[in-house]
C-alpha positions in Angstrom: -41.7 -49.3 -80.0 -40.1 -51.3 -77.1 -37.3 -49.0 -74.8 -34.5 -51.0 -74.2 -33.2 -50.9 -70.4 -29.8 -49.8 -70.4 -27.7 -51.9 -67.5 -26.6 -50.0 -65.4 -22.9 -51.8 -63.3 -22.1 -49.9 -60.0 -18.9 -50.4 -58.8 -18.4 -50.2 -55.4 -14.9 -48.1 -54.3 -13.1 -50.3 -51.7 -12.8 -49.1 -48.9 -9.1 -49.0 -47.0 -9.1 -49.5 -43.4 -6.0 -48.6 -41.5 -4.7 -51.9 -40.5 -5.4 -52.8 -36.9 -2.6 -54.5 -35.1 -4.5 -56.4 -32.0 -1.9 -57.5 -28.9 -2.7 -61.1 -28.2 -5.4 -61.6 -25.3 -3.3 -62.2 -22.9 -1.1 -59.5 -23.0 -4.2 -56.7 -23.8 -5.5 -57.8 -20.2 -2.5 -57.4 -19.0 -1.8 -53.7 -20.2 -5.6 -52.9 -19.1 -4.7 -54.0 -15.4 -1.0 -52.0 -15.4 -3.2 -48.4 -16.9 -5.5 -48.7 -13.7 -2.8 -49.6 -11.4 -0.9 -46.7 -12.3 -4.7 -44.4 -12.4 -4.9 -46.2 -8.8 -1.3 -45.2 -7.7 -0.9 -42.3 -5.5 2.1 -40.2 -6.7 4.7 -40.4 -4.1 7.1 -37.9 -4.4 10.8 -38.3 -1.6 10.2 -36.7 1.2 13.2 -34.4 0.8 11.6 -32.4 -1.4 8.5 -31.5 0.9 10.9 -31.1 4.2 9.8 -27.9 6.1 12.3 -25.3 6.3 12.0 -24.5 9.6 13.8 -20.2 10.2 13.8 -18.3 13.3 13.2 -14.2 13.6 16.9 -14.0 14.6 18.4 -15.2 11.4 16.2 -12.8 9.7 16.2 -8.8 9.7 13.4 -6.7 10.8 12.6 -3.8 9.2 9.9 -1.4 10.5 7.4 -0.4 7.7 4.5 2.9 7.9 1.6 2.5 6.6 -0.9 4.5 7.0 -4.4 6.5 5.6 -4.4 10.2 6.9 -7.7 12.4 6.1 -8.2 15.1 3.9 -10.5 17.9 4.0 -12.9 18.9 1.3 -16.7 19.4 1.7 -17.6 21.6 -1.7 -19.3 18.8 -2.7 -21.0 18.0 0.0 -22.2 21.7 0.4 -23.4 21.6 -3.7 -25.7 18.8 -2.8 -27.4 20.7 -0.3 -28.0 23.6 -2.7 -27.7 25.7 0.1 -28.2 29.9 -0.2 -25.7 31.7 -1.2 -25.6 34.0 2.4 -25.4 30.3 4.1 -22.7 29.0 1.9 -20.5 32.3 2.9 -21.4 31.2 6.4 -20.0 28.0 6.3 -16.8 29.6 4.1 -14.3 30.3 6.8 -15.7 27.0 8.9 -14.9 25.0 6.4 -11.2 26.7 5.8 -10.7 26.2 9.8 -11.8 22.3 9.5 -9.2 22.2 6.5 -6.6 24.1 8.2 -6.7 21.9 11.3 -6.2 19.2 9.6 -3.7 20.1 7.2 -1.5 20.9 10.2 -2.1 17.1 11.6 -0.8 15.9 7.8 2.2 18.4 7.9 3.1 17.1 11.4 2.8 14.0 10.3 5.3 13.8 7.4 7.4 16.4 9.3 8.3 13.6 12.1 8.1 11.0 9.6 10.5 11.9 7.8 13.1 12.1 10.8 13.2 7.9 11.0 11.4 6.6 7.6 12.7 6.8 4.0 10.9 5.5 1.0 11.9 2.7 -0.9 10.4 -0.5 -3.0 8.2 -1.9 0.5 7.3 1.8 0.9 8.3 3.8 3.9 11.1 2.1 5.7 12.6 2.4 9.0 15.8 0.6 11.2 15.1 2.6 14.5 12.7 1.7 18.1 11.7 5.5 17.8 9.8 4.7 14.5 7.5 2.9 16.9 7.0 6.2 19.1 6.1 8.4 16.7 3.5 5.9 14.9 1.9 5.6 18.4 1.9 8.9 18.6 -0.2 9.5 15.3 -2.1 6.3 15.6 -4.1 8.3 18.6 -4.0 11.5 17.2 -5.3 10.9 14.0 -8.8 10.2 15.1 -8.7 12.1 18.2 -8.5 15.4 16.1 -11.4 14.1 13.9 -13.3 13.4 16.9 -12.7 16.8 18.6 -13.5 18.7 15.8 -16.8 16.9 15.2 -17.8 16.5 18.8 -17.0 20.1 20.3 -16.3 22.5 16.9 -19.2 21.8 14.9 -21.0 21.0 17.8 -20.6 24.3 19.6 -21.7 25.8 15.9 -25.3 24.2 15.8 -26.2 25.3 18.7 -25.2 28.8 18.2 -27.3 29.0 14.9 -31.0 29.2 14.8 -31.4 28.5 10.5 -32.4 24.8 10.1 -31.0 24.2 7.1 -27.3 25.9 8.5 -27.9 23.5 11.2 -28.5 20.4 9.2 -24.8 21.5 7.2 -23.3 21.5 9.8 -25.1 18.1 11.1 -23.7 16.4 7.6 -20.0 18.1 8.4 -20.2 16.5 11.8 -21.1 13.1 10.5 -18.7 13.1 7.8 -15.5 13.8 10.3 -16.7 11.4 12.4 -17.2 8.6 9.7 -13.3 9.7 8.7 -12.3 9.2 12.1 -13.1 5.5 12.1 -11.6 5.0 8.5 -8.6 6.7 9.2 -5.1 5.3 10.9 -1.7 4.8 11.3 0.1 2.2 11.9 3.7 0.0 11.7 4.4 -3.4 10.4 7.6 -5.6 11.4 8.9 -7.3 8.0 11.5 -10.0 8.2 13.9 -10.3 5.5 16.6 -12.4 4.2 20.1 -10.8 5.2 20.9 -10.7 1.4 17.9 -9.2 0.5 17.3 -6.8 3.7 20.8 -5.2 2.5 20.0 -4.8 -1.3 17.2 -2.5 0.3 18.7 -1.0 2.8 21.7 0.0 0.1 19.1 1.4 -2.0 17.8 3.2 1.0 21.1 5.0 1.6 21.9 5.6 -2.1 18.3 7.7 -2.3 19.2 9.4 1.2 22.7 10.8 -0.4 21.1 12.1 -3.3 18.4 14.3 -1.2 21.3 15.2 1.2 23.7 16.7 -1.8 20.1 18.8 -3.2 19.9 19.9 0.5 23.2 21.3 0.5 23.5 22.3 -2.5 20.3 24.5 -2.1 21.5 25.8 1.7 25.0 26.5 -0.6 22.5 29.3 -2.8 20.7 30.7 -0.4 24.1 31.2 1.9 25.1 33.2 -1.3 22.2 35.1 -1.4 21.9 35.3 1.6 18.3 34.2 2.6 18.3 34.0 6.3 15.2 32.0 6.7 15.8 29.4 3.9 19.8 28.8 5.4 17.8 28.2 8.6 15.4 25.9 7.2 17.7 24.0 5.0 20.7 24.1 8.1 17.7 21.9 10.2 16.7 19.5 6.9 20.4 18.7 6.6 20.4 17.7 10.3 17.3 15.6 9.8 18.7 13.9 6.9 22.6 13.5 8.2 21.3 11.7 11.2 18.6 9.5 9.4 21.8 8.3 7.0 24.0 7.6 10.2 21.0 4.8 11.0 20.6 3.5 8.2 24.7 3.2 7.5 25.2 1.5 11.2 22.3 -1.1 10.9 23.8 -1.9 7.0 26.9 -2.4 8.8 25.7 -4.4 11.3 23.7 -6.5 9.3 26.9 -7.1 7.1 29.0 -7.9 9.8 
């Protein structure tokens, strides 16, 4: 029996193509040329808008700003890492406390007179006064000098006064690490010039901050006058001092600047 061979009629979907508009020769060339002029062209922007604005220091303010990186004293881990004995470790006890003492009195000084010309603010510690510059200089030496001293004739005068080797090696690795904080260490003072307008937004917050402290100052001298404290009135008569004549400063250079 034959099989008859169905036909089988593909049809072909047409395909739509989006219709291509072609610019006439002549004027595609053209457009070709204008893209890699303008690739080519150097953007030149009027020079008005690149003219150097040329200020001097004296039409700005100068402010005087700290900064600074005082050390710190703690060798407890130092001392666990040697594992030293316990008879050692009360050894080095009171050392250590004299090494901390001596230079907790350097950081106490140092915020003490600080205080007296500096105030915090936004750029950190701010001041308007020449006599800022003394009293960096004066730390800027001392810092490391007392590091120095205290590694080179303390601790040194300690070694040789012990016989233990391994008291001799702690105090060989308390020796190195003042003298390592010595060179990391310092203090010192940055000029920053300002725009009027903005030198006296600071400076006004400056003086805003300095009133507050001033009122907590009296009103705590105001209690212990009633309770009659004679050390704390002292102490708080000479912080009002300090504070009253900082404000002055900072109120006469506002003014001046504003004038």
């Amino acid at each position: 029996m034959k099989t008859k061979k169905k036909k089988v009629q593909v049809i072909e979907e047409e395909v739509i193509e989006e219709e291509k508009i072609e610019l006439p020769k002549r004027k595609k060339k053209e457009q070709k040329q204008e893209e890699e002029k303008i690739e080519k062209e150097e953007v030149k922007l009027p020079k008005e808008q690149f003219t150097e604005v040329k200020v001097s220091k004296s039409d700005l303010v100068e402010l005087y700003v700290l900064n600074f990186e005082l050390p710190s004293w703690s060798s407890s881990k130092l001392l666990t890492e040697l594992k030293l004995e316990k008879w050692i470790l009360e050894k080095l006890d009171q050392f250590d406390k004299n090494l901390y003492n001596a230079i907790e009195a350097l950081r106490q000084s140092f915020y003490r007179d600080v205080r007296k010309v500096f105030h915090s603010s936004v750029l950190g510690w701010v001041a308007v006064s020449k006599d800022a510059e003394e009293i960096v200089q004066k730390y800027k030496e001392e810092v490391s000098k007392i590091l120095i001293d205290l590694a080179e004739n303390y601790v040194t005068k300690m070694m040789e006064k012990v016989h233990d080797q391994r008291l001799k090696q702690a105090y060989a690795l308390l020796k190195e690490k003042l003298l390592e904080k010595a060179k990391r260490k310092y203090v010192r003072i940055l000029k920053v010039y300002l725009e009027p307008e903005d030198a006296i937004q600071i400076l006004s917050e400056i003086i805003e901050r300095i009133k507050k402290e001033k009122e907590e100052i009296e009103k705590k001298l105001k209690e212990a006058e009633e309770k009659k404290k004679k050390r704390a009135i002292y102490n708080y008569r000479h912080e009002l001092k300090v504070i009253t004549e900082k404000l002055k400063k900072f109120e006469e250079f506002l003014k001046m600047i504003k004038s």
